[in-house]
N, CA, C and O atoms as a MOPAC input file, in Angstrom:
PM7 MOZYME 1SCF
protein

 N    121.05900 1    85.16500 1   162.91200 1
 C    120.57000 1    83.95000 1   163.56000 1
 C    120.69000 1    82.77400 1   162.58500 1
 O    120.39700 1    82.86500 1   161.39300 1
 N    121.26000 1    81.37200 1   163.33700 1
 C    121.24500 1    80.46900 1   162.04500 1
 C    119.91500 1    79.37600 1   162.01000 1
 O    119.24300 1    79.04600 1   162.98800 1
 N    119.80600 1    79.09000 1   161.13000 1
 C    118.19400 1    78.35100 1   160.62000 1
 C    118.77100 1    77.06600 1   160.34700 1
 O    119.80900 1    76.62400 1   159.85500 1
 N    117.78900 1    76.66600 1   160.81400 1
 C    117.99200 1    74.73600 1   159.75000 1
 C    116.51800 1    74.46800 1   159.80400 1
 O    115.61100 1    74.91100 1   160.50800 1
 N    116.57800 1    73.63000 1   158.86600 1
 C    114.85400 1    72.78000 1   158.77900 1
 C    115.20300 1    71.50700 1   158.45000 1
 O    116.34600 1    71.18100 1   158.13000 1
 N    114.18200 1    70.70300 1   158.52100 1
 C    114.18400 1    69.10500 1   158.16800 1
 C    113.15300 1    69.52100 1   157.36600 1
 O    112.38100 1    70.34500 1   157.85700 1
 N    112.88500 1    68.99000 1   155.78900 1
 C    111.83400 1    68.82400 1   154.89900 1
 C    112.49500 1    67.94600 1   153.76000 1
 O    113.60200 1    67.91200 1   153.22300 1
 N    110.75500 1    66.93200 1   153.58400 1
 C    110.81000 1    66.00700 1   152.76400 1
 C    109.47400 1    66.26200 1   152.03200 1
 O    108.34500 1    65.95400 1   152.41400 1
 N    109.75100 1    66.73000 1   151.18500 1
 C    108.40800 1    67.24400 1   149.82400 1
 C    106.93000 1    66.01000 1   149.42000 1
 O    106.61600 1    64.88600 1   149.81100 1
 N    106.60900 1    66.58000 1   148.86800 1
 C    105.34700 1    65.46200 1   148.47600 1
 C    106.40900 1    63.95200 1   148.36100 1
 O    107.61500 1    63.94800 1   148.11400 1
 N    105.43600 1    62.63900 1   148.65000 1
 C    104.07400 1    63.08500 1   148.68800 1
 C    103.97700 1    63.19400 1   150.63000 1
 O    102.83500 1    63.35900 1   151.05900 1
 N    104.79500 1    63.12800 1   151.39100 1
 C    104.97900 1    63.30800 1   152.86300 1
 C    104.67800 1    64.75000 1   153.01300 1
 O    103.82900 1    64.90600 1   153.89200 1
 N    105.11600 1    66.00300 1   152.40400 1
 C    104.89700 1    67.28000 1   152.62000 1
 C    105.34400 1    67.72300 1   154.51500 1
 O    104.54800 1    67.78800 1   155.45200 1
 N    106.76100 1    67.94400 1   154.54400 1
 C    106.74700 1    67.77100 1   155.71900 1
 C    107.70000 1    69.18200 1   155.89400 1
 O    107.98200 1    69.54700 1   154.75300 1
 N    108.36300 1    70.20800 1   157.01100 1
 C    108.64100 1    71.06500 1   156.88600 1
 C    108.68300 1    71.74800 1   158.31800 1
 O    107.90300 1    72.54700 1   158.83700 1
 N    109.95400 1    71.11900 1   158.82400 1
 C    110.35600 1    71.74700 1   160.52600 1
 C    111.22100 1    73.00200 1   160.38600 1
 O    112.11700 1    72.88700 1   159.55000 1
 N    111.16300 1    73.91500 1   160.88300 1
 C    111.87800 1    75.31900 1   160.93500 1
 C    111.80800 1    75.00200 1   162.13400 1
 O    110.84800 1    74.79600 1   162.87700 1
 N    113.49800 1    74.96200 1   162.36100 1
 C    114.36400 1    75.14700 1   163.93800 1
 C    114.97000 1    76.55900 1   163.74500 1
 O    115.52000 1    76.87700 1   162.69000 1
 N    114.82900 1    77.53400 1   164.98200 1
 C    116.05200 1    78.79200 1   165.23300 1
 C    117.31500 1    78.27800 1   165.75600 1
 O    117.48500 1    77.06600 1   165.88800 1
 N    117.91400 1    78.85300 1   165.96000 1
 C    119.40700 1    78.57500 1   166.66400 1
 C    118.90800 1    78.36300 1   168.27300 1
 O    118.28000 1    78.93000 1   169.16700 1
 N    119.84100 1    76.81600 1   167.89500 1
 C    119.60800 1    76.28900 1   169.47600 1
 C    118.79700 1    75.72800 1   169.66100 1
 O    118.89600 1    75.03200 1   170.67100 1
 N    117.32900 1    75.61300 1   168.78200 1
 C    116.43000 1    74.65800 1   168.95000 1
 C    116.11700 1    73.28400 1   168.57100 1
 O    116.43000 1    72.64600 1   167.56600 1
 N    115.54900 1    73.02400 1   169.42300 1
 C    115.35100 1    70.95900 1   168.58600 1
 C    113.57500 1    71.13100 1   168.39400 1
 O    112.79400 1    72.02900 1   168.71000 1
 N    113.41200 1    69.84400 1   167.74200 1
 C    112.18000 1    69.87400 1   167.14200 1
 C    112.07400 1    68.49000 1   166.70000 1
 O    113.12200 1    67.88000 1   166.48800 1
 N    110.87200 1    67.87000 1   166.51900 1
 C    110.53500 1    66.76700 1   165.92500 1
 C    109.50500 1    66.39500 1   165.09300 1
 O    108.39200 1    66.85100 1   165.35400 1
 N    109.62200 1    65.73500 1   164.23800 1
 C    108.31900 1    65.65900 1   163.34200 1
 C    107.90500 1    64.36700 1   163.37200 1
 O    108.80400 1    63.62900 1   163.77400 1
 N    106.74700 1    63.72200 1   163.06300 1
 C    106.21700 1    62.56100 1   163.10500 1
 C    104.98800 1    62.08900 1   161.68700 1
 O    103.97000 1    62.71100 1   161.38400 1
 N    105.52000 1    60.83800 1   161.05000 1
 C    104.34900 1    60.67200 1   159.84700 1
 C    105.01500 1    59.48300 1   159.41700 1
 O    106.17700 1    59.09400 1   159.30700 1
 N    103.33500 1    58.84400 1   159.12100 1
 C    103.72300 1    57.29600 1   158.51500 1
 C    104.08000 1    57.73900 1   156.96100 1
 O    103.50500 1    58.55000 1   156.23500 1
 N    105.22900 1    56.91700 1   156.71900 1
 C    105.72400 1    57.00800 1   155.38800 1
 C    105.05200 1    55.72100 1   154.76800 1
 O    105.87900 1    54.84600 1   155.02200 1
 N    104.31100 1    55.30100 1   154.29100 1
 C    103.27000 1    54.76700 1   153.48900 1
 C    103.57800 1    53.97700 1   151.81000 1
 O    103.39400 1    52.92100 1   151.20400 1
 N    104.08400 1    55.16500 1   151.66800 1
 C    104.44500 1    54.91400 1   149.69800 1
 C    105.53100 1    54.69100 1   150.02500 1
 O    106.17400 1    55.20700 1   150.93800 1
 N    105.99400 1    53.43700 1   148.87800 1
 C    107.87500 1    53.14100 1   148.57600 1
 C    108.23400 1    53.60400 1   147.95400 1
 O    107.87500 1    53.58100 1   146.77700 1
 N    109.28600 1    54.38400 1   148.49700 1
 C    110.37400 1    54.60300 1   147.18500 1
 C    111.59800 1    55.58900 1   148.32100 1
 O    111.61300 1    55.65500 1   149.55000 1
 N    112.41700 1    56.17400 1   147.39700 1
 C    113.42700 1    56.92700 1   148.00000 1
 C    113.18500 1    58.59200 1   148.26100 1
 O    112.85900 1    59.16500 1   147.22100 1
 N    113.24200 1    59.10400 1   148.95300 1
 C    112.76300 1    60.23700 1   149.38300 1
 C    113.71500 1    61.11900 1   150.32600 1
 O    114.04500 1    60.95700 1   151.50100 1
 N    114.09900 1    62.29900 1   149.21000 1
 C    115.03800 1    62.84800 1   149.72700 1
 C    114.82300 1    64.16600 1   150.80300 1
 O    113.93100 1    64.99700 1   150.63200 1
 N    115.62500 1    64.20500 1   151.74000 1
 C    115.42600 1    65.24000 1   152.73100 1
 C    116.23600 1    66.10800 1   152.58400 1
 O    116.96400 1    66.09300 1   151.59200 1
 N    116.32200 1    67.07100 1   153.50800 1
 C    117.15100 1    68.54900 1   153.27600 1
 C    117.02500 1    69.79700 1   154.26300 1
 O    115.95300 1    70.13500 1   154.76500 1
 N    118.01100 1    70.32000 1   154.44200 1
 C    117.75200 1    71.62900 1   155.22200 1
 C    117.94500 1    72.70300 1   154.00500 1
 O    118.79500 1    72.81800 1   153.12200 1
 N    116.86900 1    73.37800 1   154.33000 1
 C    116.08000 1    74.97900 1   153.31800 1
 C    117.34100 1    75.28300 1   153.14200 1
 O    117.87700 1    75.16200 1   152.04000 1
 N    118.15000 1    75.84000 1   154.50800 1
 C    118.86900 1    76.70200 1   154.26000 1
 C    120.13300 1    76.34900 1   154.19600 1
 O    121.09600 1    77.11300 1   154.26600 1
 N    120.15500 1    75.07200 1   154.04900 1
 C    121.91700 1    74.35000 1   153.93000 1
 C    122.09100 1    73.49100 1   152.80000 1
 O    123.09000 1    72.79900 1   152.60600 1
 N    121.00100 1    73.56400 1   151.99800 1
 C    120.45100 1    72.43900 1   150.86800 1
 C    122.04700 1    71.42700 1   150.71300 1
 O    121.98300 1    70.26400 1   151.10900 1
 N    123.00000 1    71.79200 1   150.30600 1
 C    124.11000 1    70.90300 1   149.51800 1
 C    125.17500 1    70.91400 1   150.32100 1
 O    126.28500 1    71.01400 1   149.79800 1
 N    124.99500 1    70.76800 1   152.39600 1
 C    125.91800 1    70.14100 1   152.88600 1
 C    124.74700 1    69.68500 1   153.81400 1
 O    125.47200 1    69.36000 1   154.75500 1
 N    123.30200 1    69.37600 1   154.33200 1
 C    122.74100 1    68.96600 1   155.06200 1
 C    121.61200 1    67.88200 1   154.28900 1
 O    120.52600 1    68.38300 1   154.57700 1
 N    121.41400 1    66.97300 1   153.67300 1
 C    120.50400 1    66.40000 1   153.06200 1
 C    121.27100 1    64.63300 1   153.24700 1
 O    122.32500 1    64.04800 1   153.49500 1
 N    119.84500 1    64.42700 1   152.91300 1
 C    119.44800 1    61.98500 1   153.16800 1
 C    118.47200 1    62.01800 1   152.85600 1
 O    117.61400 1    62.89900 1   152.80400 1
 N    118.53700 1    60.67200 1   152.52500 1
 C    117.54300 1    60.03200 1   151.88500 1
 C    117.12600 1    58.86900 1   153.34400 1
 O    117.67900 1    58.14300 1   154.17000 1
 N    115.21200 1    59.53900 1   152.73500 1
 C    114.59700 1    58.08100 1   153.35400 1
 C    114.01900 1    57.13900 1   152.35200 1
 O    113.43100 1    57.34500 1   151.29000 1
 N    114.43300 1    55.76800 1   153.14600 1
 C    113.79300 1    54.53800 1   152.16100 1
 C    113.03400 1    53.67800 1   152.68000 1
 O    113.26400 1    52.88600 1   153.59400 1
 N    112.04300 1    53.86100 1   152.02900 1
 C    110.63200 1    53.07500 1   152.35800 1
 C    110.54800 1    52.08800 1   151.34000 1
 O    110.37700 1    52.27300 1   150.13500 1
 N    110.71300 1    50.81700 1   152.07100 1
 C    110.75000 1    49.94100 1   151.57700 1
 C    109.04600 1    49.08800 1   151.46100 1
 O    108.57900 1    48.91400 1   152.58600 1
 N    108.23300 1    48.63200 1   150.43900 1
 C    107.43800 1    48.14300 1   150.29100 1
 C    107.06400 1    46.62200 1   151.39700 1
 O    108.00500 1    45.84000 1   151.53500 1
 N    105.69700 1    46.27300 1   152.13800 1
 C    105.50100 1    45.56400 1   153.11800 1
 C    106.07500 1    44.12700 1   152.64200 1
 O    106.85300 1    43.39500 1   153.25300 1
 N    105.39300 1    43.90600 1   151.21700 1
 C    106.56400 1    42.35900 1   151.27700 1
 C    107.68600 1    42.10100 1   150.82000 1
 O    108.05400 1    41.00900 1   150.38700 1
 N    108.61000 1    43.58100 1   150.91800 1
 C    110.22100 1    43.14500 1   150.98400 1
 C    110.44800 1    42.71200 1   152.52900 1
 O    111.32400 1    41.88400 1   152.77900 1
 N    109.70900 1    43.23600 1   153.50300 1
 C    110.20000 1    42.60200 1   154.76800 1
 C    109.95300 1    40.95200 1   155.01600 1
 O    110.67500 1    40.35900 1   155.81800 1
 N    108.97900 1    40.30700 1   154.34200 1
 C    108.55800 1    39.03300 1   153.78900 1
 C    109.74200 1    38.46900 1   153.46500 1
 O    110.16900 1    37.47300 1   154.05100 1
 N    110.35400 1    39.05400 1   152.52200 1
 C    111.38200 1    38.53100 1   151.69900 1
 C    113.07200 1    38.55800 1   152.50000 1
 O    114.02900 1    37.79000 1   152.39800 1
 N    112.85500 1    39.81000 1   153.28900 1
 C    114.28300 1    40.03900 1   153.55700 1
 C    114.51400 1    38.77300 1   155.30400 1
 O    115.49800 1    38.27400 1   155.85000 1
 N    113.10800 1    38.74900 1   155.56400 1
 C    113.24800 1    37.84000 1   156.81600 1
 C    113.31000 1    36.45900 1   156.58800 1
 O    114.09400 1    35.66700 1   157.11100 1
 N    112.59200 1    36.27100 1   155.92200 1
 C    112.25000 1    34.78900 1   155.06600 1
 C    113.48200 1    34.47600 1   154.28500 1
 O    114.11400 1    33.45100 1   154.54100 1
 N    113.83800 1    35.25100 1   153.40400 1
 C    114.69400 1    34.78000 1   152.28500 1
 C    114.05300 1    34.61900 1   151.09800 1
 O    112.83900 1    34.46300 1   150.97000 1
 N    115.18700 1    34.67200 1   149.88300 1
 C    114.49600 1    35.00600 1   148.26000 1
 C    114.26500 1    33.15800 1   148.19300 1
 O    113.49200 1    32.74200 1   147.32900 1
 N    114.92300 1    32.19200 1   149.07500 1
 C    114.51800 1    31.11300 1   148.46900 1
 C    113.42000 1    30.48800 1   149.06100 1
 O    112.99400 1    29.52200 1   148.42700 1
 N    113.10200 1    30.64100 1   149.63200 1
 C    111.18500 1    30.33900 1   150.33900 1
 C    110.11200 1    30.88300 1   149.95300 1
 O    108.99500 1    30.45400 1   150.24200 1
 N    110.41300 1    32.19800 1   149.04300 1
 C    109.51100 1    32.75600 1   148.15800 1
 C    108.85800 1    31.70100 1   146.96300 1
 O    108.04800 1    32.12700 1   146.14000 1

């Protein structure tokens, strides 16, 4: 049977086990900035991304602009 998971480690701690053929979804506020890498358990080094959580006043900045800062 083939396996996949979606998991993204501390500090999210997150960890979907799909069987073959199944879908699944996970849900969580990502909170802390920074880059945060994902992965399937069982495919580690052809299934993995990165999430990026970007801090609340880069959206300040990226809507506004660096020169109104």
């Amino acid at each position: 049977m083939l396996w996949h998971s979606f998991t993204i480690n501390a500090p999210y701690d997150v960890n979907l086990n799909l069987g073959q053929g199944k879908n699944g979804s996970v849900s969580f506020i990502a909170k802390d900035p920074g880059i945060f890498r994902y992965y399937c358990e069982y495919h580690e080094s052809t299934m993995n991304g990165q999430l990026v959580v970007i801090p609340k006043w880069w959206m300040f900045y990226l809507f506004f602009g660096y020169n109104k800062l």
